[in-house]
Structure formats: C-alpha cells, structure tokens
VMD Tcl script that draws the C-alpha trace (Angstrom):
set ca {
  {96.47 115.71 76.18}
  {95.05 112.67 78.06}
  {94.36 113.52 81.64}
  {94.57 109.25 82.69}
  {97.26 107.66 82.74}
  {97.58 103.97 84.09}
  {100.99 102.98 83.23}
  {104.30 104.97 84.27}
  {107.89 104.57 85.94}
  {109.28 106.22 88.75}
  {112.77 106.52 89.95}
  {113.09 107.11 94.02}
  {116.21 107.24 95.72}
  {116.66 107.61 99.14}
  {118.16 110.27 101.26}
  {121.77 110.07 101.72}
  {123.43 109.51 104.84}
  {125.02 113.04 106.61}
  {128.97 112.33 106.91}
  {130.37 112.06 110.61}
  {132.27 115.07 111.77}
  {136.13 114.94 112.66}
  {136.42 117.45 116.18}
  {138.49 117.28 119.12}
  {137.11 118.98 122.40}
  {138.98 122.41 122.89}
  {138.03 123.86 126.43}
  {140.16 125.58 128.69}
  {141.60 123.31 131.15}
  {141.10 120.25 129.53}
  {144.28 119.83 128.24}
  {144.14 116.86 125.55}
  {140.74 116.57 125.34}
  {140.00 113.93 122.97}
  {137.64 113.34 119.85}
  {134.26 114.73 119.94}
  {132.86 114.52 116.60}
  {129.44 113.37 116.43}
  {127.61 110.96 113.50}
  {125.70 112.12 110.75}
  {122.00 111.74 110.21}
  {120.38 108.84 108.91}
  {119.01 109.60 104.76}
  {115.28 109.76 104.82}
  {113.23 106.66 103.20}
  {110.99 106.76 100.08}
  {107.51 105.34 100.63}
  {104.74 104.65 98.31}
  {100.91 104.91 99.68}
  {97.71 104.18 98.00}
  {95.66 106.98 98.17}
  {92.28 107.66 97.23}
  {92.41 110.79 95.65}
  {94.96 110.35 93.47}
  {93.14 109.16 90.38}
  {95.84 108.31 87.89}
  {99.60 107.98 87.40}
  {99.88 111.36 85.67}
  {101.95 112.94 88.04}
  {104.86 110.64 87.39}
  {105.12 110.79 82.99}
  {106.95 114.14 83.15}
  {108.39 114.12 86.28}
  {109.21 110.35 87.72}
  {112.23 111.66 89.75}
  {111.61 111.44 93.65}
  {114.32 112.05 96.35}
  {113.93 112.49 100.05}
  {115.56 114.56 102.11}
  {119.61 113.63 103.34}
  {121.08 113.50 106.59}
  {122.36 116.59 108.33}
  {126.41 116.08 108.80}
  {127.16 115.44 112.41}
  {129.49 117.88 114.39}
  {131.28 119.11 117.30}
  {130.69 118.57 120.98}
  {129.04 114.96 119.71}
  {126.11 116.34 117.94}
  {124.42 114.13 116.09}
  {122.85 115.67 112.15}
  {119.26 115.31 111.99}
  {117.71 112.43 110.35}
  {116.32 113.04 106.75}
  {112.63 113.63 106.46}
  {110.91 110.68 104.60}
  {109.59 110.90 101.25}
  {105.25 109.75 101.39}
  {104.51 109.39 97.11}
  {100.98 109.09 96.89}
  {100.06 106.98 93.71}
  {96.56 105.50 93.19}
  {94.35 102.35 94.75}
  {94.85 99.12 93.18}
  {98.36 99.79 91.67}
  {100.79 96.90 91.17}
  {104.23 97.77 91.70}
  {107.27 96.04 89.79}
  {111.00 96.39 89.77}
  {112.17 97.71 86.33}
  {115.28 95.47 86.07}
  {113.98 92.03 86.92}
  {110.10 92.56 86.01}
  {109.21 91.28 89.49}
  {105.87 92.42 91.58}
  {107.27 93.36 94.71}
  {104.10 95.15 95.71}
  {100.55 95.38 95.31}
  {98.17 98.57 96.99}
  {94.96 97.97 97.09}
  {93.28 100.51 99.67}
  {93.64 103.51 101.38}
  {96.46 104.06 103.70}
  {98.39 100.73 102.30}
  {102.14 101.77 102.17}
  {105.50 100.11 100.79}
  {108.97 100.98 101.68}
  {110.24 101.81 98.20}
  {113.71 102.79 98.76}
  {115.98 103.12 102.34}
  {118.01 106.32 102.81}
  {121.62 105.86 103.72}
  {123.21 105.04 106.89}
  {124.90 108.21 109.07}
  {128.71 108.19 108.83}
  {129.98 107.42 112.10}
  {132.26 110.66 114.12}
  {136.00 110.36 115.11}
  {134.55 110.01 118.98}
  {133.12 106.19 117.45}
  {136.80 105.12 116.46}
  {138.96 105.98 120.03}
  {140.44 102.93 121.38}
  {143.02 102.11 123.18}
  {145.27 101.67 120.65}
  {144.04 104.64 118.73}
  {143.92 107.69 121.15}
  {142.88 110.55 118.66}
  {141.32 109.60 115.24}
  {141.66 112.17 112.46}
  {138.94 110.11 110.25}
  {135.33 109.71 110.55}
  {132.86 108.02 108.28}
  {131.29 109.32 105.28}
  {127.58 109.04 104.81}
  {126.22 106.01 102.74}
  {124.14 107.07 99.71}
  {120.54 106.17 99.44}
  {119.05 103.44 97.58}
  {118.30 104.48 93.54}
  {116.21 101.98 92.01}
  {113.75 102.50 89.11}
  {110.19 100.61 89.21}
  {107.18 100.46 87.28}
  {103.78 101.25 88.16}
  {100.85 99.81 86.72}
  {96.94 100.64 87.35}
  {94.13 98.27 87.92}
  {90.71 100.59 88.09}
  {88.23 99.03 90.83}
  {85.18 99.07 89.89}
  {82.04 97.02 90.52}
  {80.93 96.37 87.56}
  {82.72 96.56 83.55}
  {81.69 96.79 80.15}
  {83.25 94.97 77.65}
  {82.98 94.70 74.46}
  {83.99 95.98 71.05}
  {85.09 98.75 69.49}
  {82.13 101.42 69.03}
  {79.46 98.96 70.44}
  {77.99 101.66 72.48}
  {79.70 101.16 75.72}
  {80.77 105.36 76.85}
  {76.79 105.91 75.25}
  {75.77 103.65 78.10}
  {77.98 105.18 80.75}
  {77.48 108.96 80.30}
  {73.40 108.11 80.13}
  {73.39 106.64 83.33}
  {76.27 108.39 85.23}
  {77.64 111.82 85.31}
  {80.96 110.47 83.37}
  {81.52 112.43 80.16}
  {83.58 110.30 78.26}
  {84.33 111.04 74.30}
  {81.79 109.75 72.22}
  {81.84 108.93 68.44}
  {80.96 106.90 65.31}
  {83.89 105.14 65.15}
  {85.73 102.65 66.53}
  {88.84 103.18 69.51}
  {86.91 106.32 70.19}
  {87.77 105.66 74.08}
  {91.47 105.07 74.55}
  {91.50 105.48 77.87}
  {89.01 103.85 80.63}
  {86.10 106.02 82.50}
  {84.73 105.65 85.50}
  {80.70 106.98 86.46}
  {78.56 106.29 89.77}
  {75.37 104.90 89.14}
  {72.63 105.50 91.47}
  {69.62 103.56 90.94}
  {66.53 103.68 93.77}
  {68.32 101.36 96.24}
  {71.71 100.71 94.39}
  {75.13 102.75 94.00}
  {77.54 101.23 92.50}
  {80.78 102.11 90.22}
  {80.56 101.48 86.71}
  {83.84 101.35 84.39}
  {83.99 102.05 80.82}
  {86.47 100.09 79.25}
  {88.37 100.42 75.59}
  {86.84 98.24 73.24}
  {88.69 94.81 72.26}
  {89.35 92.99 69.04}
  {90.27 89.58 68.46}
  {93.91 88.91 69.25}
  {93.80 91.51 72.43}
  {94.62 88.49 74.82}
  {97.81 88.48 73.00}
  {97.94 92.40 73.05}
  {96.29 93.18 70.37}
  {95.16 96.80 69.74}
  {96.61 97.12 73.07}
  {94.48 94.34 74.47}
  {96.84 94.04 77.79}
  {96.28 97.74 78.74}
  {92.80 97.61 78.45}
  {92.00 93.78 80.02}
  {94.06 94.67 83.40}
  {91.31 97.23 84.11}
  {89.08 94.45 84.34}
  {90.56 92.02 86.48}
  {88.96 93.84 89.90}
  {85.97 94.22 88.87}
  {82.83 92.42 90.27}
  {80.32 91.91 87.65}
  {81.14 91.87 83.62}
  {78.73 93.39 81.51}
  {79.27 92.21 78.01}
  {77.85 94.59 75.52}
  {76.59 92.83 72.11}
  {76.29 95.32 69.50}
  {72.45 94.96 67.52}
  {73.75 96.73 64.79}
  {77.19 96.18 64.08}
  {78.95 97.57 61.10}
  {80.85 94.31 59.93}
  {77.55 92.30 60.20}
  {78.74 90.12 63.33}
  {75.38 88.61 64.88}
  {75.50 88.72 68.87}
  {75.99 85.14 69.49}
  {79.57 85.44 67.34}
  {80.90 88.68 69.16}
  {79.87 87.10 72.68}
  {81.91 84.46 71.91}
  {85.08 86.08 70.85}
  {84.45 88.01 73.45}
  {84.61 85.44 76.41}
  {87.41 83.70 74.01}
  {89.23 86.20 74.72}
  {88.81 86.78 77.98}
  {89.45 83.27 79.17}
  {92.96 83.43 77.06}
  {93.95 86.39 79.46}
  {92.74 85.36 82.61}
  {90.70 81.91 82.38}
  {89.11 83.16 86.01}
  {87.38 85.57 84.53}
  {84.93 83.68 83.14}
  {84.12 82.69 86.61}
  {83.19 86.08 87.02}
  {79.46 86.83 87.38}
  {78.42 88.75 84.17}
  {75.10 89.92 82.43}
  {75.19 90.13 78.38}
  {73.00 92.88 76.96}
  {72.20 93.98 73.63}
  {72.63 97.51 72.78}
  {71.45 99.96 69.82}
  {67.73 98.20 70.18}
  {66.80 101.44 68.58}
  {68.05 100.94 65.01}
  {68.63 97.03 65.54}
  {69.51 94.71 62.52}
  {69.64 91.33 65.03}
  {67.69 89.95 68.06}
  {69.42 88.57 71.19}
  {68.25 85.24 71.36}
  {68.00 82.69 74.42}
  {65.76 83.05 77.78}
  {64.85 86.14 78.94}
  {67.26 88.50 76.60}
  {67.63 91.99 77.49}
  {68.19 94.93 74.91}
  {68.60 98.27 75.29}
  {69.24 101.58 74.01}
  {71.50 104.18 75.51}
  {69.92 106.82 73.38}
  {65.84 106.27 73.95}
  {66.58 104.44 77.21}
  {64.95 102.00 76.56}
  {65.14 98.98 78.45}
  {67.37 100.67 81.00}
  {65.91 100.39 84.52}
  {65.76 96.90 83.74}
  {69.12 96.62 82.77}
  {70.58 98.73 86.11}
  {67.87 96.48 88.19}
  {69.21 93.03 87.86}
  {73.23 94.59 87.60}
  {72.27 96.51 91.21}
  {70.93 93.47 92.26}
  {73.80 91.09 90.94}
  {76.29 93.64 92.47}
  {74.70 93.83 95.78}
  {75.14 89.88 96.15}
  {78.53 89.91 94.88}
  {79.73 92.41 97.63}
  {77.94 90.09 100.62}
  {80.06 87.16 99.25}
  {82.96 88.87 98.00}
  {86.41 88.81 99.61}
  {88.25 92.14 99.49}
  {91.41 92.63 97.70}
  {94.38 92.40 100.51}
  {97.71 94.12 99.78}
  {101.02 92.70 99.61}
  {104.37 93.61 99.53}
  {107.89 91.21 98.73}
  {110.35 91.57 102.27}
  {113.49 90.36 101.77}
  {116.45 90.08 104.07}
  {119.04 92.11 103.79}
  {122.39 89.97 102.47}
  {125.19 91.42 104.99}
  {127.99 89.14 103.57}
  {130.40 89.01 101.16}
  {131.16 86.74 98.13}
  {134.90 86.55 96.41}
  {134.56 86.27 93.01}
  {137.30 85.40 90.72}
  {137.36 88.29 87.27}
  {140.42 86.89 85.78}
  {144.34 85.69 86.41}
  {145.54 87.74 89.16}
  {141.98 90.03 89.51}
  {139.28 89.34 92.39}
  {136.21 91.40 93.26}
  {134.71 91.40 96.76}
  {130.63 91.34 96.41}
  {128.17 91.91 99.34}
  {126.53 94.75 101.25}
  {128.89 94.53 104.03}
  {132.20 94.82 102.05}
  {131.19 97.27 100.03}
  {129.44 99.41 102.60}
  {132.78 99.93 104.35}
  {134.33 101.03 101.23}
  {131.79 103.86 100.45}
  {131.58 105.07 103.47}
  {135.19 105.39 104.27}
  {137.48 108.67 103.90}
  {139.77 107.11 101.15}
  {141.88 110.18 101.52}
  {143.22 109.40 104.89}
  {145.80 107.00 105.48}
  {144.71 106.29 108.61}
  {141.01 105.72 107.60}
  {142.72 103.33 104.85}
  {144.46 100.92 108.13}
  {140.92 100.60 109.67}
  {139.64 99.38 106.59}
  {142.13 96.96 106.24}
  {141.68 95.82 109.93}
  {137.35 95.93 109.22}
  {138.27 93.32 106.37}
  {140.41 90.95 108.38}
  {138.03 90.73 111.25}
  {135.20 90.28 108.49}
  {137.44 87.32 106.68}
  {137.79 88.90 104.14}
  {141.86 87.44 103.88}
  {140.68 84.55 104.95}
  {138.13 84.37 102.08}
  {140.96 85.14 99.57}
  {143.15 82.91 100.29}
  {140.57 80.06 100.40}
  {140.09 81.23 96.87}
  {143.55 81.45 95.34}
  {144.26 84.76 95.79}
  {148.74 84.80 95.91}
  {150.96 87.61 96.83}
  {150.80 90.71 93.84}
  {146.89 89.94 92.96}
  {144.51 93.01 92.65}
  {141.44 92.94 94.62}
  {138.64 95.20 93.56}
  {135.93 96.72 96.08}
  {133.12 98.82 94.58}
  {135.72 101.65 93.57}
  {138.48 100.83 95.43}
  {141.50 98.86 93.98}
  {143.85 97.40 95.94}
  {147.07 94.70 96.05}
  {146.43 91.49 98.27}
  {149.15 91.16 100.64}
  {149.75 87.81 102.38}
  {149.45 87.92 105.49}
  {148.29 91.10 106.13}
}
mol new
graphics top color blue
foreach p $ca { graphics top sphere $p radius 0.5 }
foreach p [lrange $ca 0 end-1] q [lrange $ca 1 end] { graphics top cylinder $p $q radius 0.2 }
display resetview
C-alpha cells in the first residue's frame, strides 16, 4: 500500500461549549442566598500547522475525524468549567486548504510553524448567577453550551522542491533520481511505473539541492489526463524544470516532438510555467536511437553516468541563482467576519424562518425545557428585533416561525 499520499479530506469539529450550572448558595446564615451557578468552559479550537516532518497526508485517508477537547460544565459557588484544550493537526508544508462544500481556498501553508484556525469550539453556557435581575430574583435556568464548529475540508499537497523532472511515461526520470540521490523509487520497463512523486537530495561538490521525481505525463494531462492534475500540482513550486527527452523512445517520438508536447502541456495548465527556468536533457544516451539537436545539447545516461556531473553542474548552478532572486512562498489564510445578525426569510403562506448566528445561537443554547428559560428567549428576540423584523415582513397573528429547531406561533404584539 502506497506510503504518499497528497490528496485527502478531513473533518474537524470543535470542542463543545460546557453547559452553565443552575446552584443557589446554601450556607448557614445566609438565609436566601441567591444564584451561584457558574458558566461553562469555552470548546477548544481545531488548528491546522504546517509541519516539516510530516511528509504526506496519510494520516488522514483512514482516519479524517478530528475533535478537540469540550468545555468542563460550570458549577456551584460560581466556578467556572475549564476551557477545552485546542486541537494542533499537523499536516505537511506547502498544502492548500479548501472548504469541501463551496470548493474555496481558504488557506494556503507554506512553511514551518504557519497555522490556520480550522474550526472554533463552542461558546460556555452562561450560569443562573448571569440571569439575576431585578425583576428576576432567582433563575432556575442557565445556558447550555454551544456546539463546536463541524465542517469538512480538503487538503491538497504541493511537494517543494528545487528542481522537477518532467517528462513522459518511462523516459527514465526515477533512473535519474535514485543514481544521483539516496531516493529509491520503483523502477521498471514500463510506463506509469511511478504513481506517486519522490523526492532525493542531491549533493554535488558545492551544491545541495532537492530534486523531485514526478509521474510521467501524456498528452491531454492539462485536461487531467492519466491523472495529469495530480501529477502537474507537484510542479508548480518548484524552481528549475528539468525536461527529460527520451533518446530511445518506444513509440518512435524524436526529442524535438515530446519537448513540445511537453511544454504544450504545461503552458495549458499553468501558462507561468513556461516562465520557469528549465534545462532539457536527453536521457538513455547509452542505447540512443536520436540525437538532441541545437547548441550545446546535453545527453546522458542514468545507467553508465554518463554525462552526469555535467548535467548536476549547470542545474546546481541554475538553482543557486534562482534561490538569490527568488521570492519565497508566503502563506495565506481567508478571515472573514463573523455575521451576528439575523435575516427573516419567508418559506411559505403562514411559515417564516429566522437565519443568522445570533438568532440561532440563542436557540441552541437555551434550556427549551424550562418555561422560564422559554420567556427570556422571547424577551432576547424582542430586544434583538426580531418582532420588529416580522412584522416588517408580513408576518400576522397565527403564523409559525421556525428557529434552527425550535417552532413557534408569532404573536402580535408580544
């Protein structure tokens, strides 16, 4: 079974919030002593961090479930719960984060260390002690805690590297990698023998550099093509293209032809790349059947070495410029506010739904069971405008109003 894997989903929800505590104070001689109950702890948050030891996205394609830790319930005397512990998911450099539902980046962690608030654990239910007033001397509700956010989002992998290979299928490319690195990759006589990319560290006299192996392409694989998409986002990061050009290919393509379906199709996926800088090499000079024409070609074979320390010469070289002009990959991440209002929304003759954080936060975390918890939610909606709202929209006398769960008959007036 593969050990890399460069594309999963993950679902993380957030801690939930601990539920406030309903207490009175009981003490001798303290007759009457009033509500005491203290809130419940806040649900612990989910963040994602790029780390560099975490190589692929394996850990996540049999188990994508991650949860942090809820809130402790608040109690007695006005003790607060403890606040969840957050959730740290460590998930490789360079991987692009998108929400499942809309298909939208929302993130992008590039280095070491960069981190992205993934999903926020719920709030801590408010105690009876929060709700005395002077018209309400001794609460018997307190708040429940609000759940934590569940979202699902997918997680892609872009290797960084400093230089590629590209090329096509069985043209020699994990030949050249394992004889100049310590990468073992699989290697074959026959095509889509590497189905997955490799990465080796070349050291040449001066030069060190990472060198990435990547899954041959075919015509078409800018259009996804013998999965052309999974292979060509490996090569977006890179620094230097090497384009391989196969000396003695099987279906009697000369080295001019595959170079240019080649940079065809690398300039229908990303037209940047070929902006790239990028060194075309022959390969199998050993049992060649065509010369690499133009000025100064260079051939080479991964099996004799020949031509070889010319080869990782000019790339060290070409690298070593690349990274004194270079500007590094920044993260990013998508912030958006936080909608706290509420939206009326007609869902047929005599049916309304209220929408919004706001509305529907008071909902969940109220104690439906208890009449009096049911009066302060009515009062929390008129001093929101929530009546207000309704009858701006139509809403008459007998109409049912819908809240996340909770169903209940407008009143006017009320």
């Amino acid at each position: 079974m593969s050990g890399f894997v460069d594309e999963a989903q993950v679902n993380v929800r957030g801690g939930d919030g601990g539920a406030g505590c309903v207490a009175f104070r009981r003490e001798a001689h303290v007759p009457e002593g009033g509500p005491d109950g203290g809130d419940g702890g806040k649900g612990g948050d989910i963040w994602l961090q790029a780390d560099r030891n975490a190589a692929s996205l394996l850990a996540f394609r049999d188990h994508p479930h991650r949860k942090a830790d809820s809130g402790v319930h608040g109690s007695g005397a006005k003790r607060h719960g403890a606040r969840g512990v957050d959730l740290i998911v460590s998930v490789p450099e360079a991987t692009t984060i998108r929400d499942h539902v809309t298909g939208e980046v929302v993130a992008d962690l590039v280095n070491h260390g960069d981190m992205w608030l993934a999903a926020h654990g719920g709030r801590g239910g408010r105690g009876n002690a929060r709700f005395l007033s002077n018209s309400r001397r001794a609460p018997s509700f307190a708040e429940q805690g609000e759940f934590g956010e569940d979202r699902w989002l997918d997680l892609e992998l872009r290797l960084m590297a400093d230089a590629a290979l590209v090329g096509f299928p069985n043209s020699g490319k994990s030949t050249l990698i394992a004889s100049v690195s310590a990468a073992k990759p699989k290697i074959a006589n026959y095509p889509f023998t590497t189905l997955e990319p490799n990465l080796g560290v070349v050291r040449f006299h001066e030069h060190e550099f990472v060198l990435a192996d990547i899954p041959g392409l075919i015509e078409g694989a800018a259009e996804g093509r013998g999965l052309g998409h999974r292979f060509l986002r490996h090569i977006e990061r890179a620094r230097v293209l090497v384009v391989l050009l196969d000396l003695a290919p099987v279906d009697g393509r000369s080295p001019e032809e595959q170079e240019a379906i080649l940079l065809d199709e690398l300039e229908r996926y990303r037209p940047d790349l070929l902006e790239r800088p990028r060194i075309s090499i022959g390969t199998k000079a050993d049992v060649a059947l065509f010369a690499l024409e133009g000025d100064n070609p260079m051939e080479i074979s991964a099996v004799t070495r020949q031509g070889l320390d010319k080869f990782l010469g000019r790339l060290g070289d070409l690298i070593k410029e690349t990274r004194q002009v270079a500007v590094e990959h920044e993260a990013f991440v998508v912030h958006r506010p936080t909608d706290e209002g509420f939206e009326v929304v007609s869902e047929g003759p005599g049916l309304w739904r209220i929408t919004g954080r706001s509305a529907e936060r008071v909902v969940a975390m109220a104690d439906l069971t208890n009449l009096e918890a049911l009066e302060y939610v009515h009062d929390r909606f008129r001093r929101m405008g929530v009546e207000r709202a309704l009858a701006r929209a139509g809403a008459r006398e007998g109409d049912f109003v819908r809240i996340s769960e909770l169903e209940l008959e407008y009143v006017e007036g009320m």
